[in-house]
C-alpha positions in Angstrom: -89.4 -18.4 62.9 -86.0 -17.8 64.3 -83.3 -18.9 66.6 -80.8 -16.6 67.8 -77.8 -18.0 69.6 -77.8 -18.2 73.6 -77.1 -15.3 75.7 -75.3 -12.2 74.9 -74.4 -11.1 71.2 -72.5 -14.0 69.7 -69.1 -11.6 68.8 -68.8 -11.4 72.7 -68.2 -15.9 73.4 -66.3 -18.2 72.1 -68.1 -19.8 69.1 -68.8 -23.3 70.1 -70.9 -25.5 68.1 -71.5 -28.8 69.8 -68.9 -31.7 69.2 -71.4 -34.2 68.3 -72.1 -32.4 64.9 -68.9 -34.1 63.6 -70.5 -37.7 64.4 -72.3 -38.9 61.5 -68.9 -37.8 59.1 -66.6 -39.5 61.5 -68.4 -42.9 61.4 -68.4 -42.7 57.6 -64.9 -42.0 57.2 -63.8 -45.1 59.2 -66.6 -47.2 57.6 -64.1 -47.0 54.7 -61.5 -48.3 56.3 -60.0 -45.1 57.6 -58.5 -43.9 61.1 -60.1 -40.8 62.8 -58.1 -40.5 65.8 -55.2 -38.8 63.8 -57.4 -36.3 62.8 -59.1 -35.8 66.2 -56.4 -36.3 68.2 -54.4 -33.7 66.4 -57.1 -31.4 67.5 -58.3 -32.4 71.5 -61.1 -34.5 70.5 -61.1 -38.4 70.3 -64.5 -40.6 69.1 -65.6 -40.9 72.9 -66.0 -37.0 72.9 -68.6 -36.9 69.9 -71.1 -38.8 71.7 -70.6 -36.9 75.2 -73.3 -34.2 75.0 -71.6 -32.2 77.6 -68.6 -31.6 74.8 -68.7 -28.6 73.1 -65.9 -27.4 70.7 -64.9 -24.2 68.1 -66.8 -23.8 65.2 -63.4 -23.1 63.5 -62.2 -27.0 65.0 -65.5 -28.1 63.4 -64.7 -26.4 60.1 -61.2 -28.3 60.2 -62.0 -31.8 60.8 -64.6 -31.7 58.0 -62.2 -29.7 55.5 -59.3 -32.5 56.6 -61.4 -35.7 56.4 -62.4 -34.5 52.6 -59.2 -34.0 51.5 -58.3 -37.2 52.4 -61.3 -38.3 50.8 -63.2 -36.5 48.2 -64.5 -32.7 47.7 -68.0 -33.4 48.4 -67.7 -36.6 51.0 -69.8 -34.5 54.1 -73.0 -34.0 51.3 -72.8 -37.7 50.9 -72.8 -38.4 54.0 -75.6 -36.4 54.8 -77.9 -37.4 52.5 -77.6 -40.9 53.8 -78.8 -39.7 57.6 -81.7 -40.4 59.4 -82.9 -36.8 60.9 -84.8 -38.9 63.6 -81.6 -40.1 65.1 -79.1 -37.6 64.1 -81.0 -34.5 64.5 -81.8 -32.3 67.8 -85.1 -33.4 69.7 -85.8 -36.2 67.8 -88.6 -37.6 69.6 -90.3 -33.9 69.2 -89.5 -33.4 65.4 -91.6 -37.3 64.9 -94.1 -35.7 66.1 -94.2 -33.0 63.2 -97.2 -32.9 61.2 -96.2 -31.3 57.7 -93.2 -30.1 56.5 -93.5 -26.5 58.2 -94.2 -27.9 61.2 -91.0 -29.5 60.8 -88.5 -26.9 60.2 -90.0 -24.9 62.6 -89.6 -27.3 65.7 -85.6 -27.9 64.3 -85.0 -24.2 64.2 -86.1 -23.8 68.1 -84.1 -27.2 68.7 -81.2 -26.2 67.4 -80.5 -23.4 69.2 -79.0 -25.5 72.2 -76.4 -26.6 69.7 -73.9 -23.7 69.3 -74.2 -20.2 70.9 -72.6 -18.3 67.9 -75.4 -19.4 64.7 -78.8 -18.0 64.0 -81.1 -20.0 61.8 -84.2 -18.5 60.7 -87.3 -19.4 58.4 -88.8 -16.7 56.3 -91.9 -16.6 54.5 -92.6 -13.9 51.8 -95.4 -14.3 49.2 -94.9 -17.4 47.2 -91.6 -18.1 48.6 -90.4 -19.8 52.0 -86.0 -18.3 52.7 -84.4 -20.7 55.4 -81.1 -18.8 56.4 -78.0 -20.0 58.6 -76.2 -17.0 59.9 -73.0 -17.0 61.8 -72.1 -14.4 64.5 -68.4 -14.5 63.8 -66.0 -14.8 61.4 -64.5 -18.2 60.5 -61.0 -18.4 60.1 -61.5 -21.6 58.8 -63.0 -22.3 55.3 -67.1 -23.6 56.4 -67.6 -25.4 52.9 -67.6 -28.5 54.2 -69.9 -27.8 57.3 -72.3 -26.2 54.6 -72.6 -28.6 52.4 -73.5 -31.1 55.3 -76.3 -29.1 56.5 -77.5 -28.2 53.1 -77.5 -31.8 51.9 -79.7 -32.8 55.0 -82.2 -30.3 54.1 -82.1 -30.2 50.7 -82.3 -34.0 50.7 -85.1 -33.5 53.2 -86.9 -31.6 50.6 -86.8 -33.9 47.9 -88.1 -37.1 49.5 -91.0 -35.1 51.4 -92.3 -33.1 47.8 -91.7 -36.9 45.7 -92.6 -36.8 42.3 -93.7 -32.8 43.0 -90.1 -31.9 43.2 -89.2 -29.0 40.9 -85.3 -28.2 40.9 -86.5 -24.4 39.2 -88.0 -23.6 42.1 -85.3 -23.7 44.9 -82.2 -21.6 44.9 -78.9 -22.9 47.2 -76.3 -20.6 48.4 -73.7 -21.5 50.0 -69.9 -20.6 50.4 -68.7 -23.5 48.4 -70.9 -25.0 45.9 -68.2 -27.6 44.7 -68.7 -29.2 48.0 -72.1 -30.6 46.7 -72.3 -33.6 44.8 -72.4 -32.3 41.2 -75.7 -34.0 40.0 -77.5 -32.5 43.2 -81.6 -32.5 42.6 -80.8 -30.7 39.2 -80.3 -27.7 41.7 -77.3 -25.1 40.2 -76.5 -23.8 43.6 -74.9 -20.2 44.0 -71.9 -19.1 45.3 -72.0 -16.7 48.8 -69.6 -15.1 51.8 -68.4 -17.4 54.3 -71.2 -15.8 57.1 -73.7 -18.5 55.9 -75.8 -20.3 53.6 -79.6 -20.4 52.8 -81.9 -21.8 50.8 -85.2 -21.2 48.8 -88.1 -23.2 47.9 -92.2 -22.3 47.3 -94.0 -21.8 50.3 -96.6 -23.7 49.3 -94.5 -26.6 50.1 -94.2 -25.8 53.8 -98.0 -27.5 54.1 -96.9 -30.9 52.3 -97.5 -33.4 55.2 -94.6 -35.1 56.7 -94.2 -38.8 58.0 -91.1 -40.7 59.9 -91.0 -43.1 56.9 -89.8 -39.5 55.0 -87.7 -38.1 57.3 -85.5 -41.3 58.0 -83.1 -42.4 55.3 -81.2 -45.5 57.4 -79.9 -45.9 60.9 -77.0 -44.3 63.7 -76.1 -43.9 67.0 -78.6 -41.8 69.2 -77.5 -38.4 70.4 -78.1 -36.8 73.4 -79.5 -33.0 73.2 -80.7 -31.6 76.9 -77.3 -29.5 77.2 -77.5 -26.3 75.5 -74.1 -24.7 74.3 -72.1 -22.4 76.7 -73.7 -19.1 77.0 -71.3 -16.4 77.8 -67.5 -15.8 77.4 -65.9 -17.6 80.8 -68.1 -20.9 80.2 -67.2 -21.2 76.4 -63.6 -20.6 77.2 -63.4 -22.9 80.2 -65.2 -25.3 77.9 -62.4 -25.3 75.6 -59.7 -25.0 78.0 -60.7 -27.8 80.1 -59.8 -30.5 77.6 -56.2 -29.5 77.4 -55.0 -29.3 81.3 -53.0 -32.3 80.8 -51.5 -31.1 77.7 -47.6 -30.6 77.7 -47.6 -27.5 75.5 -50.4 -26.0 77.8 -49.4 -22.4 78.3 -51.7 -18.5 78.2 -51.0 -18.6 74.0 -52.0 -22.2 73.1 -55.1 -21.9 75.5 -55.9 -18.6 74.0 -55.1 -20.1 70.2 -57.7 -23.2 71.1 -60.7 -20.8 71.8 -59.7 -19.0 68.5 -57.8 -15.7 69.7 -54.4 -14.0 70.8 -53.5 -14.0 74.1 -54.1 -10.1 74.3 -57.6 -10.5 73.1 -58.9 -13.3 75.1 -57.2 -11.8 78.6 -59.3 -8.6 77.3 -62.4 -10.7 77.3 -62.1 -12.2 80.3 -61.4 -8.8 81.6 -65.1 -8.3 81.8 -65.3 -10.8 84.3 -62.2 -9.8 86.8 -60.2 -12.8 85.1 -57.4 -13.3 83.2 -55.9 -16.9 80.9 -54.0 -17.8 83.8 -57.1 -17.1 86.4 -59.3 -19.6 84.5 -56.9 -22.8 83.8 -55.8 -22.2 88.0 -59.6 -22.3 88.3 -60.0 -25.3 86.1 -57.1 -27.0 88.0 -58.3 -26.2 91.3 -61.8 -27.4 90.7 -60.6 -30.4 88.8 -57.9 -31.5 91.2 -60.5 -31.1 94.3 -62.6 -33.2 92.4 -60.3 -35.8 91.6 -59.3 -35.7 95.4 -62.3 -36.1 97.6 -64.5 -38.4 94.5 -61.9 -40.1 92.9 -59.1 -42.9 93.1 -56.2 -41.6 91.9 -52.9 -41.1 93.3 -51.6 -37.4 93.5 -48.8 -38.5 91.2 -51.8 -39.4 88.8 -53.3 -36.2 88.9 -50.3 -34.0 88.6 -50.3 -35.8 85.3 -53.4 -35.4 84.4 -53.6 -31.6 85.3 -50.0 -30.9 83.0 -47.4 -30.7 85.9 -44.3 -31.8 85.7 -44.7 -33.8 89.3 -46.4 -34.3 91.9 -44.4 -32.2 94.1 -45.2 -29.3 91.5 -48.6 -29.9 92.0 -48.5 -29.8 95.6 -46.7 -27.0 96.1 -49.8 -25.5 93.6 -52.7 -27.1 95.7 -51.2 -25.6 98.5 -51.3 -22.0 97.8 -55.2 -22.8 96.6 -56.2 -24.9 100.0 -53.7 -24.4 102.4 -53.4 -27.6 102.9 -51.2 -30.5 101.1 -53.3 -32.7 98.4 -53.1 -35.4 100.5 -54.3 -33.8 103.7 -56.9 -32.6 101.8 -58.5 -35.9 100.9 -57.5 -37.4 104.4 -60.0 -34.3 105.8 -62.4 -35.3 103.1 -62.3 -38.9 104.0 -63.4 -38.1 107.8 -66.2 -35.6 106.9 -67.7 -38.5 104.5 -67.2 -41.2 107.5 
């Protein structure tokens, strides 16, 4: 059983990997006292946007966040964390993995699940002879180091594991790889897990186990916040980057390089991209603006000095004169014609 990542090949979109994945860390660094919103902040996220479903962000700005909050904490802090989750809250259709049967059952529902979570990873479950492989494979190459993310995910299952197989658990039977094994807590199941490339991680275990029945009473550990999972991640290109791009509109700084450096390329490369779709940079954050500022216009109840603001420029009479060359019309004739078609 396999899941593939949406739409065309991965190499082609911007790897996104939804935001939410960085919940269950986050909480447990401020349980101890900690402040997140540096951390976030520093890279266009704040705690609200780990509960939105609708927020999607890079792999690579996944990768970062966990890599920070452990330095600031301690080398294997996200394997703690996870082996402290409960899989009916935390994990992708929830209500549908409670209603696995054994342990096979199980894995195979997440695998479909989670393919609505990023559109750049593949996870598949192999079964050869005596043995079961479950594989994570990643369509792109992280510029940041995964360890972190890894150890996470391994610790879920791998924790999963141990409580479903009880006093059957046999360490000598299940082989870990993963890019970073110091990331694991170092008395992990008796497990001696093995070094790999940065494309991955997988684990091992006797097939036999698949069939081991599987109860909610197993699966759940302790308690979170519920999370949302209808959305799946952007599927091509344009959406991933206008994803990205759309969070940072009201950023000072917001130019073609820092929007093409948030979805993880150079300028060049992106506008070649994009190319494919008659766009360039520029073409999509006008979009963005133009589609956000019409919003903002007919729906909402801001001022246009409000919205130039929010949108990144420097006025409202900059913004204006932008609005203009989109509509024709000024901002605020726009919503005055808006108001009389709604009457």
């Amino acid at each position: 059983m396999a899941s593939h990542p949406s739409g065309p090949a991965s190499k082609q979109n911007v790897p996104l990997v939804r935001a939410a994945i960085l919940a269950p860390v986050v909480a447990a660094y401020e349980a101890q006292g900690n402040l997140a919103d540096k951390i976030l902040n520093a890279h266009g996220i704040n705690a609200a946007r780990l509960m939105d479903q609708n927020a999607f962000i890079t792999h690579d700005t996944a990768y970062t966040v966990y890599e920070e909050i452990a330095r600031s904490t301690q080398p294997d802090f996200a394997a703690k964390v996870a082996q402290s989750l409960d899989w009916r809250i935390f994990a992708p259709m929830a209500p549908e993995l409670n209603e696995a049967v054994t342990l096979g059952d199980f894995i195979t529902r997440f695998t479909t699940a989670v393919a609505r979570e990023s559109n750049a990873v593949s996870q598949s479950l192999l079964v050869e002879g005596e043995y079961a492989h479950y594989a994570v494979k990643r369509g792109f190459q992280p510029s940041v180091s995964p360890a972190q993310s890894d150890a996470f995910q391994i610790a879920l299952w791998i924790g999963l594991l141990h409580r479903v197989l009880d006093f059957r658990w046999d360490p000598g039977q299940v082989i870990v790889q993963l890019y970073d094994p110091s990331a694991l807590p170092k008395e992990f199941h008796g497990i001696r897990p093995i070094k790999c490339n940065a494309q991955g991680f997988s684990f091992r275990f006797p097939s036999v186990w698949l069939s081991h029945r599987i109860s909610p009473d197993l699966v759940a550990t302790s308690q979170g916040p519920p999370m949302g999972r209808e959305l799946s991640a952007p599927a091509d290109t344009l959406a991933s980057v206008a994803n990205v791009l759309r969070r940072h509109l009201g950023d000072p700084e917001f130019n073609v390089e820092t929007a093409a450096m948030a979805c993880g390329y150079n300028a060049d490369t992106l506008n070649r991209r994009l190319a494919a779709y008659g766009k360039t940079i520029s073409a999509v954050i006008a979009d963005l603006k133009r589609a956000e500022s019409e919003a903002a216009l007919e729906y909402g109840a801001e001022t246009i000095s409000e919205i130039a603001q929010r949108l990144g420029y420097s006025d409202a009479t900059a913004f204006s004169r932008a609005f203009k060359k989109w509509r024709g019309v000024s901002p605020s004739n726009f919503r005055k014609e808006k108001k009389k078609t709604d009457k």
